[in-house]
Structure formats: C-alpha cells, structure tokens
C-alpha positions in Angstrom: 0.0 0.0 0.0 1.4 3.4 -1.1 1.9 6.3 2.1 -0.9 8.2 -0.2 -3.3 5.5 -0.4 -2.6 4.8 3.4 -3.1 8.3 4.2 -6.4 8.4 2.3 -7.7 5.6 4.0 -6.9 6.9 7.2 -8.5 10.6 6.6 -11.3 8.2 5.5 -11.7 7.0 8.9 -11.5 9.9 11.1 -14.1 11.3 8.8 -16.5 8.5 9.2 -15.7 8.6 13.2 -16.9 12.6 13.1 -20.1 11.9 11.0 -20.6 9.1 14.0 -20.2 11.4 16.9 -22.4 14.0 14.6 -25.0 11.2 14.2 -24.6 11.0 18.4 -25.3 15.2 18.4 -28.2 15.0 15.6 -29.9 11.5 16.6 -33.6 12.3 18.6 -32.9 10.3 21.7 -33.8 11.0 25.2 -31.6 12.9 27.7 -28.2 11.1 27.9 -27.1 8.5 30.5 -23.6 8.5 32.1 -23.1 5.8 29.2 -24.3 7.8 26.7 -21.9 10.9 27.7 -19.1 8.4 27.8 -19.8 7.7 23.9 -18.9 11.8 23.5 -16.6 11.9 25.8 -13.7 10.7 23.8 -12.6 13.2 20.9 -16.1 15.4 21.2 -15.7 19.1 20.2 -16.7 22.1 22.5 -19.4 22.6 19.1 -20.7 19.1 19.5 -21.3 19.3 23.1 -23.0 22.4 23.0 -25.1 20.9 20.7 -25.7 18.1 22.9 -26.5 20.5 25.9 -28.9 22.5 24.2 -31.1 19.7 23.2 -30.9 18.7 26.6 -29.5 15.0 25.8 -26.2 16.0 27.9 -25.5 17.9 31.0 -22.5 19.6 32.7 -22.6 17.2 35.2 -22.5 14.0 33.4 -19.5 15.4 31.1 -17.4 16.5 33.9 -18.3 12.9 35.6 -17.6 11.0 32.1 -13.9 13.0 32.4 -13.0 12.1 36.2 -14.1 8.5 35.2 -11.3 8.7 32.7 -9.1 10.0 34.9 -9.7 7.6 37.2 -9.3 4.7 34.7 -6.3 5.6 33.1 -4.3 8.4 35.1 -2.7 6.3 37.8 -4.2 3.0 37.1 -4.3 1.6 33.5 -1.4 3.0 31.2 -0.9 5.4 34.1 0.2 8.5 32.4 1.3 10.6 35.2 -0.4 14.0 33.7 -2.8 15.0 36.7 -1.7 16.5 39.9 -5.0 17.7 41.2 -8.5 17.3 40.4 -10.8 19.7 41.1 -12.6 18.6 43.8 -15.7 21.0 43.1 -16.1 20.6 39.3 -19.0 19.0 40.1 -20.8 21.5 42.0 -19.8 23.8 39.4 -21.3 21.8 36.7 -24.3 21.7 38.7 -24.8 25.2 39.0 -24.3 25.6 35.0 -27.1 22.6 34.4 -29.0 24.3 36.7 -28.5 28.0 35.1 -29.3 26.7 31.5 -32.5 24.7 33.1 -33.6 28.6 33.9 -32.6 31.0 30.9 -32.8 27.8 28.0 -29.3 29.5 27.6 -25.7 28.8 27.6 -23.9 30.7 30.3 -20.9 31.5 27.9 -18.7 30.9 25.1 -17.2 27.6 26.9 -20.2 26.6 29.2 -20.0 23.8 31.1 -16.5 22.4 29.3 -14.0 20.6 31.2 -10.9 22.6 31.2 -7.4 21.0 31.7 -5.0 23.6 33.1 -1.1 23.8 33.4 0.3 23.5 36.9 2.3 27.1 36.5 -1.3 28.8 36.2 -2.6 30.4 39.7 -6.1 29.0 40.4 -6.9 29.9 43.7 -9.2 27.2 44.6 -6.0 24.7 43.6 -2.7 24.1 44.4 -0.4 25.6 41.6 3.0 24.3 42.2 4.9 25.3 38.8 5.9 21.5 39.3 8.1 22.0 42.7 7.2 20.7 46.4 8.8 24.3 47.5 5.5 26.1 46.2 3.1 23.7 46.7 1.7 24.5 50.8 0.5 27.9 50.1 -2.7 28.7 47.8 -2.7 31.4 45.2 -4.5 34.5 46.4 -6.4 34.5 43.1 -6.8 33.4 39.4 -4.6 33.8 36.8 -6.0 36.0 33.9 -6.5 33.5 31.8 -7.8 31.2 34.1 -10.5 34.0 35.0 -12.0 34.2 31.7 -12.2 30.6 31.3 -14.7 30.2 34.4 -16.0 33.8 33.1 -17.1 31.5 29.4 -18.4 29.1 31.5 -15.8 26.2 31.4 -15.0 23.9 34.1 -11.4 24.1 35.6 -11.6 19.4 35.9 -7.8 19.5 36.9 -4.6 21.0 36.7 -1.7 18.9 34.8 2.1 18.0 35.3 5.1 20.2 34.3 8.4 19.8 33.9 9.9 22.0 37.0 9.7 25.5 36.7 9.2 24.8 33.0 12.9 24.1 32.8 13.0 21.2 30.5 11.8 21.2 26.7 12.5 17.5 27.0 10.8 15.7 29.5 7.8 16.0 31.8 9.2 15.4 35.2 9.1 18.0 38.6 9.4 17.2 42.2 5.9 18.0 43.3 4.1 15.1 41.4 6.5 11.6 41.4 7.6 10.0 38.3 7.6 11.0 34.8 4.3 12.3 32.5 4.1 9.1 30.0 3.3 9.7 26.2 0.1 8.3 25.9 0.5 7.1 22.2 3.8 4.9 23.3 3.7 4.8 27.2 8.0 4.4 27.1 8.3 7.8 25.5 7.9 11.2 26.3 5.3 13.8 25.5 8.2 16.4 25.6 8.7 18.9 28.2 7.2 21.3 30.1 3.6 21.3 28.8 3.7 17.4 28.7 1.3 17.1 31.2 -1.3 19.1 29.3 -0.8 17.1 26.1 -1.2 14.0 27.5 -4.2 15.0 29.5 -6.0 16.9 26.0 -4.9 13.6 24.0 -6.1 10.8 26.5 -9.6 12.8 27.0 -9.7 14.0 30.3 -10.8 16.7 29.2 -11.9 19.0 26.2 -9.4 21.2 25.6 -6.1 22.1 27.8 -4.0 25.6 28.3 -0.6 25.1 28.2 2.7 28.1 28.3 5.4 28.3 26.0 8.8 30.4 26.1 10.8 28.7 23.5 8.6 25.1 23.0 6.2 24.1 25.5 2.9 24.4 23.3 4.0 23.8 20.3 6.4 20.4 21.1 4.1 18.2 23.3 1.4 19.3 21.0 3.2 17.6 18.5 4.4 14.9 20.7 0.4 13.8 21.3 -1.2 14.6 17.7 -2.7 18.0 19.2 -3.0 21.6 17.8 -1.0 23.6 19.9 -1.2 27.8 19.4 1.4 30.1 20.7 0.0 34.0 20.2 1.8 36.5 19.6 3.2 38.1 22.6 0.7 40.6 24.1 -2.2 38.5 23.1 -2.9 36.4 25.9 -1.8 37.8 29.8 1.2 36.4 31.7 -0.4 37.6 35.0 -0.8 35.0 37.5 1.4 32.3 34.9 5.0 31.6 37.0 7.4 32.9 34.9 10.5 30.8 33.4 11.5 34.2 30.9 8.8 36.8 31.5 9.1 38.3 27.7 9.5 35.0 26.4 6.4 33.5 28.2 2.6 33.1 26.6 0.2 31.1 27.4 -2.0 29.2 24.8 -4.9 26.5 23.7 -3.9 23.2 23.9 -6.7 21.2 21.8 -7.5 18.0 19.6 -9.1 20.7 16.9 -7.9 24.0 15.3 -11.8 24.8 15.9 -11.3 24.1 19.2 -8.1 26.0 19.7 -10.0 28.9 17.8 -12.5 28.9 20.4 -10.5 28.9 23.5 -8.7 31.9 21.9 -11.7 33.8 21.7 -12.2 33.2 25.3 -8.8 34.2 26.6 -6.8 36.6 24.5 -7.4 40.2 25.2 -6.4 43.3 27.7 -5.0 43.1 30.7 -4.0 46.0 32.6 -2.0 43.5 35.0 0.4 43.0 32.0 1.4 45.8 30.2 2.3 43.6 27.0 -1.0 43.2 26.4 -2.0 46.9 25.8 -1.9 46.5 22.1 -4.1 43.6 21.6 -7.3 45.0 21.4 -6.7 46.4 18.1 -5.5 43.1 16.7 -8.4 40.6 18.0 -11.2 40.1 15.4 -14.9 39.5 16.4 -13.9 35.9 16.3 -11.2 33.9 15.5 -14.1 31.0 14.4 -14.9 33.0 11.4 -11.5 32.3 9.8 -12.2 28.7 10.2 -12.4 28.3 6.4 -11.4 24.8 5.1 -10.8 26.4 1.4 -8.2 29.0 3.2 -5.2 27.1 1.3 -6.6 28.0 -2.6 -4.0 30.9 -3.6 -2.0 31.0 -0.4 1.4 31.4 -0.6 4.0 29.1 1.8 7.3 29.2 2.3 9.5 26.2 3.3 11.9 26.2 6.1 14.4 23.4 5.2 16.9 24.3 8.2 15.2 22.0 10.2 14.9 18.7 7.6 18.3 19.4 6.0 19.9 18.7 9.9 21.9 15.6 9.7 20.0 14.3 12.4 16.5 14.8 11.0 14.5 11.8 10.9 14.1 10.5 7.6 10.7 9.1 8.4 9.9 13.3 9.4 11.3 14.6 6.8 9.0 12.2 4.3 6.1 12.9 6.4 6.8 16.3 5.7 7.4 16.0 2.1 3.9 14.6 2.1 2.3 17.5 4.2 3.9 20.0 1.2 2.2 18.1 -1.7 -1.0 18.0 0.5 -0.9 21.9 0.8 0.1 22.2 -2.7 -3.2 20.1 -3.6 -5.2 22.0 -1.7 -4.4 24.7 -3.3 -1.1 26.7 -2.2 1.8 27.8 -3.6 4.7 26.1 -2.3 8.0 28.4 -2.2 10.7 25.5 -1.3 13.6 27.0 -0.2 13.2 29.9 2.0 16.3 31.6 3.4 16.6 32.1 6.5 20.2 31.9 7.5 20.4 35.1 9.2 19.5 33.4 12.5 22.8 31.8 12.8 24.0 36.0 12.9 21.6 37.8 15.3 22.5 37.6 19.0 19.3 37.3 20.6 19.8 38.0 24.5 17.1 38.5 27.0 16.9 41.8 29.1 15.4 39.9 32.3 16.5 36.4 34.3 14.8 34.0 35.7 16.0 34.9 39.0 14.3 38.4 38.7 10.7 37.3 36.8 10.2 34.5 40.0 11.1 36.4 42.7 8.6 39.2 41.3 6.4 36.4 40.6 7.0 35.0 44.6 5.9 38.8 46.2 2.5 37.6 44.9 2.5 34.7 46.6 2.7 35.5 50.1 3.9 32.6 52.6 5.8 31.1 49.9 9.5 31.0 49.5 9.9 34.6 48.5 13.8 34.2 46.8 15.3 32.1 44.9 18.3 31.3 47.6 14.9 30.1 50.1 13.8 27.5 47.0 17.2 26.4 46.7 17.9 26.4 50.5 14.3 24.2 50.9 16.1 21.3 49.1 12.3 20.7 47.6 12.9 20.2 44.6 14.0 17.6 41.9 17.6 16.6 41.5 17.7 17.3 38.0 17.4 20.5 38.6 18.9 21.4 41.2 22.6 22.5 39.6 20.9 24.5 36.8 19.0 26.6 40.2 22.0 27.2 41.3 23.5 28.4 38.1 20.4 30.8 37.6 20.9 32.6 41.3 23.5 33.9 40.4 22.4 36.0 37.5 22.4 39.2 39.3 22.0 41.5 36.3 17.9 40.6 35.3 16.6 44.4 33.7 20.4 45.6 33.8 20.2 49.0 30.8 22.9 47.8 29.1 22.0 44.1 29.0 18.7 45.6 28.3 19.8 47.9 25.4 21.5 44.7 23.9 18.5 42.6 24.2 16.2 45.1 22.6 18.4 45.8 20.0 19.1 42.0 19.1 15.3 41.6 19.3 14.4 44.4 16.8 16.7 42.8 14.2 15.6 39.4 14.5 12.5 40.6 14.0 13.2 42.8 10.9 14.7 40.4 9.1 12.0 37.7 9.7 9.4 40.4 8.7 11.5 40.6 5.6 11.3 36.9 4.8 7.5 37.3 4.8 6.6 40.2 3.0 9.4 40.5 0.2 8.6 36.7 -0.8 4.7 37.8 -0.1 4.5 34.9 1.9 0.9 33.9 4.2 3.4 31.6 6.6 6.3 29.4 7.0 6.2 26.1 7.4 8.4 23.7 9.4 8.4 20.3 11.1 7.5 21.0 14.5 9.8 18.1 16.0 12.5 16.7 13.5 12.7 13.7 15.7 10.0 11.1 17.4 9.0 11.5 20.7 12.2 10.3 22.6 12.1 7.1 24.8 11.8 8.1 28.6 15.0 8.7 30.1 17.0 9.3 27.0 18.5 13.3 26.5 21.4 11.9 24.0 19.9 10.8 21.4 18.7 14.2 18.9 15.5 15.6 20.2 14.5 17.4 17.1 13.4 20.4 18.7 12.7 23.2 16.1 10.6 26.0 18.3 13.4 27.3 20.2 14.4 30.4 17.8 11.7 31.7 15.1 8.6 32.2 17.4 10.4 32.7 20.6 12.8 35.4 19.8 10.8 37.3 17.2 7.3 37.5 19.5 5.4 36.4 16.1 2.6 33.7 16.6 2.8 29.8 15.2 0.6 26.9 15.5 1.1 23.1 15.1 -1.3 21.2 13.7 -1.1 16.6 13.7 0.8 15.6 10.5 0.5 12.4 10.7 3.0 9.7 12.3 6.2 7.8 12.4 6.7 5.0 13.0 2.9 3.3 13.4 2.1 5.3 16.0 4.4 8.3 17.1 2.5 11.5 16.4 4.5 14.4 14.5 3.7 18.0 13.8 3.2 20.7 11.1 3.8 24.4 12.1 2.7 27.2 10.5 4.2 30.9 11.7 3.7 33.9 10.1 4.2 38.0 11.2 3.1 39.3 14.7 -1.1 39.3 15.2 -1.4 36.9 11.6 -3.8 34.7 13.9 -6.6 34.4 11.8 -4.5 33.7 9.0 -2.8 30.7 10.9 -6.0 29.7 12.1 -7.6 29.3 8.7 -4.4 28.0 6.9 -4.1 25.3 9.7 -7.4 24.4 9.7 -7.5 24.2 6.1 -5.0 21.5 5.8 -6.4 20.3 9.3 -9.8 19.0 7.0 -8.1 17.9 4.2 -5.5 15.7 5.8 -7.7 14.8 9.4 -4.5 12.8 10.6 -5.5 13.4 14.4 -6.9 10.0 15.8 -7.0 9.2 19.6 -4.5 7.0 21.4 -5.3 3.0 21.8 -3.7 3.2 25.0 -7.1 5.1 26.7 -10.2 3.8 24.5 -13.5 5.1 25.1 -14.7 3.4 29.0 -18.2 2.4 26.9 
C-alpha cells in the first residue's frame, strides 16, 4: 500500500468517526445516560457538546463525571500517564450550577459553558494548588486566578484538573518536577515522552480527560508536546494572551496558549482568553489586533491561492528523521493540492547571525512572581535552601541565582536591540517573498524514549517564534513509525492569527491525521 493511499484511507476514517459522533449530536434520543456521555466523551468538540447540551440530551454534570471517570481509569491506574496533579474537587458542584443556570434561561452561560478545562500546573487558580511542578510552592494557595484562568470560568468552562510540568518549566525534554513523582508518560507509546514542560497538558488533552487544555510556552512548550500527542498547539503572539498570574520561566518570552484535539477548538479557546489586561502591560496592544472571532477564519478552502514558504533548516539537519522529513514531504504536496503555492527553499540563515539575548533572568521574573505569593518562598536562595525540589534540577537553580543582572540598561539595550533585528529580518522573509506563513516540522525527531537526553531531540521551536514574538501553530501531520505522532507548524508575522488559524485548519480538513490514542479507549 502506497503512504498516499494509506493516508487516504486513514483521513477516510477519522471522517466516518466525526459523522458518528455527529450522528450521536443530531440523533432524537432521550436525555443522555452516564453511558451515553461516555460515547462523546472521547474526541467530542466544545461545538458538539454544546449541541448536545442545548437539546438537553447531555448535562455539565455527566461530562465532567464521564472526564474524572477517565481519569480515574487511566491516570494512575491503566497505562498510568502521570499527567494530573490535582483534580478539582468541586467541578461537580460547578457543573451543577451551570445545568441548573441553563435549566432557567434555556441559555448557555458562555462561550465555553460547562466544558471541562485542563490547566497547566504554572497557572494560579486559587481554589488549587499551583505548584509550577516544585514541592517548594506547593503548601501555600494562590491569592487568586490567573488571567486566563479568570475568563475561562467567566465562558463558563469547568477548571476538571490541573496537569504536570516539567519544573519550573525548565526542560523542553521531558515532563518530570518534584511536586508530582515519576515521569508524564506519552500516551501514544507509554515508554516515551510527551516532551517537556507542557507534557502534562498534552497527554491529558490527548487521553480525554478533558476538552481542551491551556498550556505556556517560552521557546517550546505548546507547540512540542502538542506535537508529541497529535494536538494543535497555538502560541499567540506576545501581548495577546496575559502572563499575569502564569509563573514565569523568561517573563518576555512567556505566553500562554490553547492546547486542543481541533484548530476549531483551539480557535474557540482563543476567543475566550486573548485580550487586555492591565496586569500586564504587554497586552495593551491587543485590542486592536483581536477580530470578532477567531471562528470566522475557520475556512477549510483557506489554502486555494495562499502562498508558503519552506523552512528546510530543520529537515536538512543531519540528524533529521528520515521518516519526518517524508512525512513532511507529504504535508507540502497536500498543501500544494489544496491549493497553495509552495516556495521551497526559504532563506533564512540570518539566525545563525543575530544575537538574541534577553533583558530579564529567571531569577528576577520569579522572585517578582513569589511577592504575589505570600507565605511562599519569597527568593530564589529560600527555593534552593528548601532542598524541595528535583535533583535534575537542582545545579541549573543554582547556576540561575547567580544571575544578578535581570533588567540591567545595558544588557537591556543589547537585548532590545538584538530583538528588533531578528525581527526585521523575519518580517523581511514574509513580505518580500509575499509569503501567508512558514512552514516547518514541528519536531525533526519522534517522541524520545523516557529517560533518553542523547539521542537528537528534534526540537525546532526554540528560535523563530520565541525570539521574534510572532505567533505559530502546530497542527497533527501524521505519524512515524505506526504510531508516534509528528507536527506541522505554520508561523507567520506578529497578530497573523486568523491567518494561521484558517491555513491550519485548512489543511487540518483535508489531511484529518489526528486519531486518539489506543492506549485510553473510550470506557463504553
């Protein structure tokens, strides 16, 4: 069987599984049983449940309870992924309140009503512990929400549980802290990793225990374990979403984003959360640059006349895996067939020239981040002095304390200056080749086995979206190997979301490579 044929087939599938859980929405049935929201559970939309809700054949209460049952089933018992540290232990109330609301107005209460959020252990909730993955900030309570967090539960959505780190976001690698024990397992191959940081998120999104996820990234941590579980993973440009309440790793580097099994999804969840904040000062431009909706550019003709341009840096690497680089051979004939044009090569060799240095430390952005945190460690030196923390990380701690010179003018000057260039130049590449986005394999390299950091990791997000501020989204494209998920990435100029949304989705529905893990079948 040719990989075209295959590929067919398998877009075949996942299309026949959507018209079945559209079938589930559409069907005249009576109000659903636990069993029934178990049959949605797995894979279902936030637009198919809202469906569901509104013709009364599914309630808040049996989703969230259909979600803890997965957790319960698969978390620490099962395949035992690792990705949950707390559950909320009021989503159920809360869910009960929202049934309870729409039984009164016949209306939804919001954009996200009554949807089981998962949400990153590094985002305050101050009804749960948030413990940026260490046992040093895990006795004291936020005083409040994170920004982000506060318009989810303002939409309506459900905050089911918060999800595994790696420490202090330190590791693009590996999901792994101190506060929860053991590594976050990949829930397509249980002996490999979802990558780092936001691994506990992915998993989480991927296995269905819950809708949709959040997740934060400073130079990977959306974009890689989206890739890792067969997500769609969107980092915004910087001053989209907030960064108050989020503990920081690089403050200018940081965003939060949707972590979600759909670009519709993820379009949906950044409806809900992007916008002003006067908490963080980065945001003050965003409300000229968000559109009514970012749904409306969910156009699955968005490819016909678009122009992209190929980033071959990252499959040219001698360590590339060949099985990536035909995968994404294969995603570049599927764009050209639905329409773009394809401009293979772009250069873009001028990031091997710009010094990109940051203006603050992490030393500085946590400590500011501890003040808010009273009866927490308030330094760095008192985390490192608490011993509570894991031993992987305990040398590079050390290293960062003594970076004394976070928001120094000079280093400052250097950093903005570096910044600017980068981000001139990449501006360049787009608009003299009149290009709509980039495109890039995500990872160059599988998911890694658990435990290995020698063997190439394939990481690609580390320099284009990071140092330049612009936006990018991965999108599933397809897998190596039978069943390791890999990732397409689309980036394009600072507040181009609705482009990227519509050009992912685009070749989102005419590829429909995401399919759900065997390792956490539906509990029906």
């Amino acid at each position: 069987m040719n990989a075209h044929r295959a590929t067919s087939i398998v877009a075949t599938v996942a299309r026949w599984r959507a018209l079945i859980l559209l079938v589930l929405v559409s069907a005249a049935v009576a109000p659903a049983s636990p069993l029934a929201a178990q049959d949605v559970a797995t894979e279902a939309t936030i637009e198919q449940l809202h469906a569901l809700m509104q013709s009364r054949r599914l309630t808040a209460v049996e989703l969230v309870q259909a979600y803890l049952d997965r957790i319960e089933a698969y978390d620490k018992r099962g395949p035992s992924l690792n990705a949950i540290t707390v559950i909320n232990p009021n989503a159920l109330a809360r869910a009960a309140q929202l049934d309870a609301e729409f039984a009164r107005t016949g209306r939804l209460t919001g954009l996200l009503h009554g949807i089981p959020v998962i949400v990153k252990d590094n985002y305050d909730t101050a009804d749960l512990v948030t413990a940026a993955g260490s046992r040093a900030l895990a006795d004291v309570l936020p005083t409040d929400d994170a920004f982000m967090v506060r318009r989810l539960r303002e939409a309506g959505a459900i905050v089911i549980a918060k999800s595994n780190m790696a420490e202090f976001a330190f590791s693009p690698y590996e999901t792994v802290g101190s506060f929860l024990p053991g590594y976050t397992f990949n829930p397509y191959a249980l002996n490999r990793v979802p990558a780092g940081s936001s691994g506990g998120t992915a998993a989480a999104v991927a296995a269905s225990f819950g809708t949709v996820g959040l997740g934060t990234d400073t130079g990977n941590s959306v974009r890689g374990p989206s890739s890792h579980a067969s997500l769609v993973g969107i980092r915004p440009t910087i001053g989209l979403t907030s960064r108050d309440g989020i503990a920081p790793l690089y403050l200018e580097r940081d965003v939060g984003g949707p972590m979600t099994r759909t670009v519709a999804d993820g379009a949906r969840v950044l409806d809900v959360v992007a916008g002003y904040d006067p908490a963080d000062t980065a945001t003050a431009h965003a409300r000229a640059h968000i559109p009514a909706t970012y749904t409306a550019s969910l156009d699955a003709g968005a490819l016909r006349g678009a122009r992209i341009g190929v980033v071959r840096i990252y499959t040219d690497s001698e360590t590339a895996d060949s099985a990536i680089v035909r995968l994404f051979d294969a995603a570049l004939r599927d764009l050209e067939r639905a329409g773009a044009t394809i401009i293979d090569r772009v250069d873009v060799s001028f990031i091997d020239s710009i010094q990109v240095r940051l203006c603050s430390s992490f030393r500085a952005d946590i400590e500011a981040y501890l003040r808010t945190r009273p009866g927490a460690p308030q330094t760095l030196a008192e985390i490192i002095e608490s011993e509570r923390y894991h031993v992987t990380v305990g040398d590079r701690l050390r290293s960062l304390a003594r970076d004394t010179m976070g928001g120094d003018p000079e280093r400052c000057r250097v950093a903005a200056e570096g910044k600017a260039q980068f981000m001139e130049r990449l501006r360049g590449v787009l608009h003299e080749q009149r290009l709509d986005a980039l495109v890039y394999p995500t990872w160059s390299n599988p998911p890694r086995l658990i435990g290995d950091l020698r063997s190439p990791h394939g990481d690609n997000n580390q320099v284009l979206a990071p140092r330049s501020g612009f936006p990018a989204i991965t999108v599933p494209m397809g897998y190596t190997y039978g069943t390791l998920p890999a990732g397409l990435q689309f980036l394009g100029d600072a507040w181009t979301e609705p482009r990227l949304i519509a050009l992912a989705y685009a070749y989102e529905q005419a590829t429909l490579h995401r399919r759900p893990p065997a390792t956490t079948p539906s509990l029906r």
